[in-house]
SETORSE-909142 format. One record per residue (C-alpha): residue number from 1; residue in three letters; chain; x negated, z negated, y negated. Coordinates in steps of 0.1 Angstrom, whole numbers, plus 5000, padded with zeros to 4 digits. Each point is the difference from the previous one (the first is absolute). Layout:
<site NUM ala A <X Z Y>>;
...
end
This chain:
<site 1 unk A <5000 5000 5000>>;
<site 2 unk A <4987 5009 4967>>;
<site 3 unk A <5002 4979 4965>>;
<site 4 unk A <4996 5013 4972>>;
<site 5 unk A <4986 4975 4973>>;
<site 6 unk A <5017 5000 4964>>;
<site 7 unk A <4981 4987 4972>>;
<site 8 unk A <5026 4978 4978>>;
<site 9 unk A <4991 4994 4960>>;
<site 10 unk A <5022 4980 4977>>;
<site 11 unk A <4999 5007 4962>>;
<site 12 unk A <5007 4971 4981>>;
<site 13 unk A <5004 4997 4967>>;
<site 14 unk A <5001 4968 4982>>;
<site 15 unk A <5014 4995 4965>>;
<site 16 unk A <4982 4988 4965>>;
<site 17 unk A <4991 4964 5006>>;
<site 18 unk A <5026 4979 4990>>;
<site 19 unk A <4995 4980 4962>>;
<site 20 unk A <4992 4967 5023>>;
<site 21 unk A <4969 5019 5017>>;
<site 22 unk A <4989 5014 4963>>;
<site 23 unk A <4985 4981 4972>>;
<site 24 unk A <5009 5017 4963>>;
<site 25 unk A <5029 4987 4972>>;
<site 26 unk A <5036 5007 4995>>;
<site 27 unk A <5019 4998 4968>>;
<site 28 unk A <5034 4980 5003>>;
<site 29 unk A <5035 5009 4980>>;
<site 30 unk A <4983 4971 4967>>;
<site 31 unk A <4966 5029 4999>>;
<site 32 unk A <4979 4972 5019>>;
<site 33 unk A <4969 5014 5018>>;
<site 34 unk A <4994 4979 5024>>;
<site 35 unk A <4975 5000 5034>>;
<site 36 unk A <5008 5005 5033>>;
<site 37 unk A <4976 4987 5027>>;
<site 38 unk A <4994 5014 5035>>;
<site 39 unk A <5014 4978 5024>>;
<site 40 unk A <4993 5018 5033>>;
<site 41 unk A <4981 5029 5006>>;
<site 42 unk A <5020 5036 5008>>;
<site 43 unk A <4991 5015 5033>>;
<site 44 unk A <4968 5021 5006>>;
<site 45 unk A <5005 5037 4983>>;
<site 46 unk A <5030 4983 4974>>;
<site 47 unk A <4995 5006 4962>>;
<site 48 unk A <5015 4986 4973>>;
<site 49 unk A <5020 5031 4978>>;
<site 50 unk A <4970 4997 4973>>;
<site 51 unk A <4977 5012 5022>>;
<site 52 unk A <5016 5027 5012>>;
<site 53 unk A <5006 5013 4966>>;
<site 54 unk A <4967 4998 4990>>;
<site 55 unk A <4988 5022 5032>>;
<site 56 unk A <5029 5021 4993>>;
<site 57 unk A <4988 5007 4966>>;
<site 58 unk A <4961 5003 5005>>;
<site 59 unk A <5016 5030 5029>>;
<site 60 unk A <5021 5018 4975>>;
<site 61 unk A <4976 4995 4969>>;
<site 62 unk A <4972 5014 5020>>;
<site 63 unk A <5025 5030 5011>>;
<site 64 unk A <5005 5008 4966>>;
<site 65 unk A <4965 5005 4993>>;
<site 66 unk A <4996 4965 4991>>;
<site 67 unk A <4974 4973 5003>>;
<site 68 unk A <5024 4973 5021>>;
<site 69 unk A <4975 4974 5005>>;
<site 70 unk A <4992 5000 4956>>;
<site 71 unk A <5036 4998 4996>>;
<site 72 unk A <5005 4972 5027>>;
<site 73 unk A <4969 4984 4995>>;
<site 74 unk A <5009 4974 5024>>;
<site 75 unk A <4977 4987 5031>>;
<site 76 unk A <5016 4977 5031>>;
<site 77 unk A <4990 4967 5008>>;
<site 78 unk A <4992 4992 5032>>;
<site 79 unk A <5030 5001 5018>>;
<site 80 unk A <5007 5036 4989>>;
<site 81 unk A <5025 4993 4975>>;
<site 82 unk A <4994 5008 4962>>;
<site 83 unk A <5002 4969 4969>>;
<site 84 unk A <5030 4993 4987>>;
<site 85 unk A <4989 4982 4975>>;
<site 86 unk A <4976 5028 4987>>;
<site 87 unk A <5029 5022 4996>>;
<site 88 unk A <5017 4978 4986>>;
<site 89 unk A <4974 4994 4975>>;
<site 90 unk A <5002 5035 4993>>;
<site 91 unk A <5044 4999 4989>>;
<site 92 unk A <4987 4972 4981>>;
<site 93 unk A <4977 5025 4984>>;
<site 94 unk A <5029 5028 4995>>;
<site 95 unk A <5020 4979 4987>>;
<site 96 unk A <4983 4999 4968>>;
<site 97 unk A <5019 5008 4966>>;
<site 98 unk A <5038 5002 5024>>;
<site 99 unk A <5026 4973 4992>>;
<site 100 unk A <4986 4989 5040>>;
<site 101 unk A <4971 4990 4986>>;
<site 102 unk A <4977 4975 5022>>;
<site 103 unk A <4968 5009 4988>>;
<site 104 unk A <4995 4963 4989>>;
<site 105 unk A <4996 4992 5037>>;
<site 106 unk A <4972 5014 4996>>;
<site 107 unk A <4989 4980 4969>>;
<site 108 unk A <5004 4967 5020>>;
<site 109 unk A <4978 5012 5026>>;
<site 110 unk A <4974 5011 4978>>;
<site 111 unk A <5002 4965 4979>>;
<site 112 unk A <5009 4978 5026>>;
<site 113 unk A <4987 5015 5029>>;
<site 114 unk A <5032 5000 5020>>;
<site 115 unk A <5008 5028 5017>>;
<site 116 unk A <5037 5017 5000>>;
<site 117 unk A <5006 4990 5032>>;
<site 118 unk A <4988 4962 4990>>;
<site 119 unk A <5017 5002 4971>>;
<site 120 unk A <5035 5010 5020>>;
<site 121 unk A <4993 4971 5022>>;
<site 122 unk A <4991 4975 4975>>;
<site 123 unk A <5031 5002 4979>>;
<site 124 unk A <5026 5014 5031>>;
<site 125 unk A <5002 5034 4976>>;
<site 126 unk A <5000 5019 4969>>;
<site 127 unk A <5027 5015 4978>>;
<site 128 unk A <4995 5039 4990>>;
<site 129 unk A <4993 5005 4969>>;
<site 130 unk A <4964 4978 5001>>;
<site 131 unk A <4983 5022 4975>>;
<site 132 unk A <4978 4969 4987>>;
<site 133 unk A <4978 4976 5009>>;
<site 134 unk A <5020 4972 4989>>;
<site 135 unk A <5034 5017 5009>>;
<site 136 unk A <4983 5004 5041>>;
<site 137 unk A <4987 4965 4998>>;
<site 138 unk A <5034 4986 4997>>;
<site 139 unk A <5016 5021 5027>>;
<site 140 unk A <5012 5032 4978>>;
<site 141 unk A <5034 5005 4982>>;
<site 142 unk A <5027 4970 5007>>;
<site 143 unk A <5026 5022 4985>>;
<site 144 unk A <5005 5039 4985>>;
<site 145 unk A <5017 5013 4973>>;
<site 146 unk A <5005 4961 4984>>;
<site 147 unk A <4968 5003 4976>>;
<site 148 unk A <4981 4976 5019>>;
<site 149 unk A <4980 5023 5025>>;
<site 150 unk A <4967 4993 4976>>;
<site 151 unk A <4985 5025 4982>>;
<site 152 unk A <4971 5027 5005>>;
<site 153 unk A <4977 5023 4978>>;
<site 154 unk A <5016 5038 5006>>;
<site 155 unk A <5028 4985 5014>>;
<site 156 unk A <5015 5038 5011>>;
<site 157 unk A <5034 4996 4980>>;
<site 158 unk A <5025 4973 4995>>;
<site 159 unk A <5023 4978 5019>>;
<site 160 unk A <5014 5030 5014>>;
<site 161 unk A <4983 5032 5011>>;
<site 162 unk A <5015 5022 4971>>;
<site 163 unk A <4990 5011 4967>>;
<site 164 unk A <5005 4975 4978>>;
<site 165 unk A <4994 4971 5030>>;
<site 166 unk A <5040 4990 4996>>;
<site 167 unk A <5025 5003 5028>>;
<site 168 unk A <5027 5028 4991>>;
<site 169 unk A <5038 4996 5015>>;
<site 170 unk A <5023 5027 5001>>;
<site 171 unk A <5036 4995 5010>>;
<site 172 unk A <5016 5022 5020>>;
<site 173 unk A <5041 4999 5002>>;
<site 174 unk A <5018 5014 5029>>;
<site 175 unk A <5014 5030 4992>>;
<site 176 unk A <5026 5023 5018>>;
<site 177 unk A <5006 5024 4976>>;
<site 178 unk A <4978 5026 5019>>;
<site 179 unk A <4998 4986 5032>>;
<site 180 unk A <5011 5026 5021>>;
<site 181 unk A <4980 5028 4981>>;
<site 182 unk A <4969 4981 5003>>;
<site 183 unk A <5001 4986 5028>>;
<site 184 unk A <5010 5038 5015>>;
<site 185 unk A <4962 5010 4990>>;
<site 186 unk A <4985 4969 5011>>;
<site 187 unk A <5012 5007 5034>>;
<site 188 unk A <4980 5036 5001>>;
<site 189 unk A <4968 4982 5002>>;
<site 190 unk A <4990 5004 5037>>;
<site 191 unk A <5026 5023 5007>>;
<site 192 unk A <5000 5028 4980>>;
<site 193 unk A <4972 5021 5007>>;
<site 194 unk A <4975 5002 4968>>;
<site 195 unk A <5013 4974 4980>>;
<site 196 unk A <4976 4970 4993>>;
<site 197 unk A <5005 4964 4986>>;
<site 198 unk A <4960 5006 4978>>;
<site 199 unk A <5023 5031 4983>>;
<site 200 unk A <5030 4975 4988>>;
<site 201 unk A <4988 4973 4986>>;
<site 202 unk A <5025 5002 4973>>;
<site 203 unk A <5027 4999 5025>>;
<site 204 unk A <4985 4965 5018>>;
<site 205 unk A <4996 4987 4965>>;
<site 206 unk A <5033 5009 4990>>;
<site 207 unk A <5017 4985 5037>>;
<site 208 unk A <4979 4967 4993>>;
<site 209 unk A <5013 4994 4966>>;
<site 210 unk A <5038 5005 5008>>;
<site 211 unk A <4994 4979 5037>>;
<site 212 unk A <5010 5027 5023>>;
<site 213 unk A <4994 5001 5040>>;
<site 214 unk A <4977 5030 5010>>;
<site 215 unk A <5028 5008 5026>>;
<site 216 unk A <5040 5001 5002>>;
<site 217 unk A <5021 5001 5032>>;
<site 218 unk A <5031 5016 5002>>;
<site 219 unk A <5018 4969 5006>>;
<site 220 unk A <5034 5019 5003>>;
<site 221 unk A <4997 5014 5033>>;
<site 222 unk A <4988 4960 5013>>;
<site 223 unk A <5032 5002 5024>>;
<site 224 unk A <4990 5029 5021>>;
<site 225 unk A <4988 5002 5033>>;
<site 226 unk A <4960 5010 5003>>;
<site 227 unk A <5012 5031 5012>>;
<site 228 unk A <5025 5009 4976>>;
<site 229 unk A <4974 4998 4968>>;
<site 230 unk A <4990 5029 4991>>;
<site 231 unk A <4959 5009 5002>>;
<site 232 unk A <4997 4997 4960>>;
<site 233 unk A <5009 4971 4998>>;
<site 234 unk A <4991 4960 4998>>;
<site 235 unk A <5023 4973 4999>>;
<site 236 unk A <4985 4970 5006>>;
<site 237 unk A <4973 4980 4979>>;
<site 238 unk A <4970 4997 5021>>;
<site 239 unk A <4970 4966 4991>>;
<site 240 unk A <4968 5002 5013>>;
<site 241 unk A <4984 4966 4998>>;
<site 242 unk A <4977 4975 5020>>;
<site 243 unk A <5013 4972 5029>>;
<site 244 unk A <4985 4967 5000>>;
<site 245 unk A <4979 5009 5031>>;
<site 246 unk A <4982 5023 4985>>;
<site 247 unk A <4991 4979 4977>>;
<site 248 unk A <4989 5026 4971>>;
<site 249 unk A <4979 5015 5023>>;
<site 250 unk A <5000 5034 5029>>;
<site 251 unk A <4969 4984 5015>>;
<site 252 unk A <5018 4976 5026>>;
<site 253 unk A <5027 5025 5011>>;
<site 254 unk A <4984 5008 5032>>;
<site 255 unk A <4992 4960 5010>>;
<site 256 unk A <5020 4987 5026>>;
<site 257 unk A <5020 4977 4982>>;
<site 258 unk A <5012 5023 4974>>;
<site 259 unk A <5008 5026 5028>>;
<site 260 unk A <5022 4975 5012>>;
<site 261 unk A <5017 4987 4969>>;
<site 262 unk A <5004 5037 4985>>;
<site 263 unk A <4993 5019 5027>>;
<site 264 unk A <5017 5034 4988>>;
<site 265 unk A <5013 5018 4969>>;
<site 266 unk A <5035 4991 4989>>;
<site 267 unk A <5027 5005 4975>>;
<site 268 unk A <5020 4977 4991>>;
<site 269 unk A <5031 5004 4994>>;
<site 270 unk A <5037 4987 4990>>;
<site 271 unk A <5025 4996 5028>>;
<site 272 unk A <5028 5020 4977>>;
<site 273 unk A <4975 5030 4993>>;
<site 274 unk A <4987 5000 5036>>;
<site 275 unk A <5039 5002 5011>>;
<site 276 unk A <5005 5025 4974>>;
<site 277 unk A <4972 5022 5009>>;
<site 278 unk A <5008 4996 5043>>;
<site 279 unk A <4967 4982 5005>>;
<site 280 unk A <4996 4968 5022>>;
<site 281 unk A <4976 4973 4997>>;
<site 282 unk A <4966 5012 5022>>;
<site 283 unk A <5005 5037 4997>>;
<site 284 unk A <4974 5022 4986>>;
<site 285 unk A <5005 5019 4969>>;
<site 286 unk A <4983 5020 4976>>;
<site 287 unk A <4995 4996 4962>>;
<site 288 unk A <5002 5026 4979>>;
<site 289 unk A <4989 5007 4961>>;
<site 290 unk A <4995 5029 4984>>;
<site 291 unk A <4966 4996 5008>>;
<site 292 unk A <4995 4992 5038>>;
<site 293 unk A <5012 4979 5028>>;
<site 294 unk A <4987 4975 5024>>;
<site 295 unk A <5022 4982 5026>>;
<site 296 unk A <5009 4962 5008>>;
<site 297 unk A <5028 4980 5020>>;
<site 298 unk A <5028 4992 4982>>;
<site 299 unk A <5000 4956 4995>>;
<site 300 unk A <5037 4992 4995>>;
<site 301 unk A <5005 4972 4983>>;
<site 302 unk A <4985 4966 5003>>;
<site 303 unk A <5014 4994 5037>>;
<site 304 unk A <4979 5038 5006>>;
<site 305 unk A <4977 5003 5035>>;
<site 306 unk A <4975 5015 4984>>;
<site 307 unk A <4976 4976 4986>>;
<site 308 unk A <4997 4984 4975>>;
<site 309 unk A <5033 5002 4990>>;
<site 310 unk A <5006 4970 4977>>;
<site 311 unk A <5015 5023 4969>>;
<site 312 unk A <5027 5009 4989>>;
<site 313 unk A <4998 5032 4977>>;
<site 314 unk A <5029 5010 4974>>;
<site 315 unk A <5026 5031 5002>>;
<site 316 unk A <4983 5031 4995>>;
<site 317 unk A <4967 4986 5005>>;
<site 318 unk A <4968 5007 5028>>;
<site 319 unk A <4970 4982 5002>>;
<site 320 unk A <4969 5006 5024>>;
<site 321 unk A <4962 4985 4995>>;
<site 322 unk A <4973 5023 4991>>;
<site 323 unk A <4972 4981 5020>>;
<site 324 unk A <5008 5009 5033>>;
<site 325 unk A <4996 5040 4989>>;
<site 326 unk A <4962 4993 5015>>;
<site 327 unk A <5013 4983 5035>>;
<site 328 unk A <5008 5039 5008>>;
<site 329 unk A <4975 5029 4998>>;
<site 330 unk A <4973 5007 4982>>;
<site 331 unk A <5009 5038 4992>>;
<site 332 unk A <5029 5000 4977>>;
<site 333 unk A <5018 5033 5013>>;
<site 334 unk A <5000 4980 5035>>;
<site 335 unk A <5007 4961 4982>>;
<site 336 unk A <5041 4996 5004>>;
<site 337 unk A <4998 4968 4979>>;
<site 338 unk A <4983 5014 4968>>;
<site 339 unk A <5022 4988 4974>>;
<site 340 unk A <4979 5009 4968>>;
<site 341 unk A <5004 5029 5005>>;
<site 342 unk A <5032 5001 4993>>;
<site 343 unk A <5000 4984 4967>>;
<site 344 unk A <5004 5010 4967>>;
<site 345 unk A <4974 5013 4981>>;
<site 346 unk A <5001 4985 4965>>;
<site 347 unk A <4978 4972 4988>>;
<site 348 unk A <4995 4980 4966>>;
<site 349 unk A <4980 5022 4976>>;
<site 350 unk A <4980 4966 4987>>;
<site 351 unk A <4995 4981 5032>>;
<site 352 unk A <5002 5029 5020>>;
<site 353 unk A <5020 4982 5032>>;
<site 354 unk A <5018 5022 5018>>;
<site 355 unk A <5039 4994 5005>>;
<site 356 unk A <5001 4996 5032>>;
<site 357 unk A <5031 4981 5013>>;
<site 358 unk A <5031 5016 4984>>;
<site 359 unk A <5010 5032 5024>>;
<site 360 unk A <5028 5018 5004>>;
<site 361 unk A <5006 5007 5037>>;
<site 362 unk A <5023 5014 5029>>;
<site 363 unk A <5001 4988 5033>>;
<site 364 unk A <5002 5020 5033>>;
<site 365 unk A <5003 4983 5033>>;
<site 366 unk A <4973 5014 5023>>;
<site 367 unk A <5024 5011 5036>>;
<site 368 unk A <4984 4988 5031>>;
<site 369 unk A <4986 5031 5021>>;
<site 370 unk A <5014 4983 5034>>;
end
């Protein structure tokens, strides 16, 4: 009898070291820069995300033609990794002349030989701006925007980051005199072919001002079955938001205990417009706006089988998170669950965030093949 032998490899590939394998800062919600210490070391061939960057970038700036290394002139330590607390010396650096200013870190260390990292430790963090000496020694900025943040020679403007350093309100009053003109060309972006929000910035301006939604469903035709509205058109409001799982974040979607709290898109949705529409709880559907689709299971009401189902949305009103739209693939034509996608297009001309989570949709039940 003859074996044949079969040579088995397993490719694994671990993730960025985790920030409690890492040493480097974080800045909290108050602009504290504070330290964080590694308290166990990652597994051998694990990297915190800095250092992958920086390898990253030496690569690419050396494919342009580039001197990476001059660039990144940063050299590991003896376990392989790079300094995080040179780099970070070096945002101290850039930050020079910025209303982020820390470069008085840097003055501590060079009259009190502390370094930043000492300095961190020593008084549990520093408020951004520390543009001073005197301003870093006592922990940076307490407060913003109250006068008392100190004071610093070619301080970039004011209080506020405009020309004159004062903060300038305008006040917008809903208006629906227009609504349904404007809001009909607000609702090309992303669907009409060769029309761009960079061309119309008149038209956001003008939809900011009088407070109008970048969408409008056609809230009339509410009572039809899914397959009785017509292709053109979107009754339902449609939010896109974030679950507590997720926490503000898409990195934990794939862990095993979000899987298992949220473990598939869903819409949810009232028990009247589910009725109303011929959908029951658990069935999959697909939403649609006039810019794409993606599909879910339908959560009726609180009492719903598909999890999490603790809410209880309004007439006329979807809702389905936008986190889990990177638990699916990782090429959007084959990801079922991309939901940005299907979004509107305008965003605020001065901040520049994008409207997101006011749609216009339809609904379709998705027929079982069996």
């Amino acid at each position: 009898m003859l074996f044949k032998k079969f040579i088995v490899t397993h490719l694994v590939i671990f993730p960025a070291a985790t920030w409690g394998e890492v040493n480097g800062v974080y800045i909290s919600s108050e602009r504290r820069i504070n330290i964080v210490e590694k308290a166990a070391q990652a597994p051998k061939g694990c990297y915190p995300d800095m250092d992958m960057v920086i390898d990253k970038g030496i690569e690419i700036a050396d494919l342009l033609g580039l001197d990476g290394k001059k660039i990144f002139p940063y050299k590991r330590k003896k376990d392989g990794s790079y300094d995080a607390e040179e780099v970070f010396r070096d945002i101290i650096i850039a930050s020079k002349g910025t209303d982020t200013d820390l470069t008085g870190i840097l003055e501590v260390e060079k009259k009190d030989k502390l370094s930043p990292y000492e300095q961190l430790k020593k008084i549990r963090g520093i408020q951004w701006p520390a543009p001073t000496y005197a301003i870093a020694k006592a922990g940076g900025s307490t407060r913003r925007f109250m006068a008392q943040e100190g004071e610093w020679e070619n301080r970039p403007y004011g209080y506020f980051r405009t020309n004159d350093g004062k903060v300038h309100i305008k006040l917008c009053l809903q208006d629906y005199s227009k609504r349904k003109e404007i809001t009909d060309k607000l609702m090309e972006f992303g669907h009409k072919k060769g029309v761009y929000t960079i061309d119309n910035i008149p038209l956001l301006e003008q939809a900011r001002d009088m407070g109008l939604t970048p969408d409008l469903p056609d809230e009339d035709l509410q009572d039809k079955a899914w397959d009785k509205v017509p292709k053109d058109k979107y009754p339902y409001w449609l939010g896109l938001g974030v679950v507590y799982e997720h926490f503000h974040t898409a990195k934990s979607t794939r862990s095993a205990t979000t899987r298992r709290l949220v473990p598939e898109m869903y819409v949810e949705m009232h028990p009247e417009d589910a009725k109303n529409l011929g959908i029951k709880d658990g069935e999959k559907v697909r939403l649609i706006t006039r810019r794409g689709s993606y599909e879910a299971k339908a959560q009726v009401g609180s009492k719903s089988l598909i999890k999490p189902a603790r809410n209880k949305v309004p007439r006329g009103y979807l809702f389905s998170p936008w986190n889990l739209s990177v638990a699916d693939s990782a090429d959007p034509k084959k990801n079922k669950w991309l939901v940005n996608s299907t979004s509107s297009r305008v965003w605020d001309v001065v901040s520049g965030q994008v409207d997101f989570k006011k749609l216009a949709c339809r609904v379709e039940k998705i027929e079982s093949s069996s």
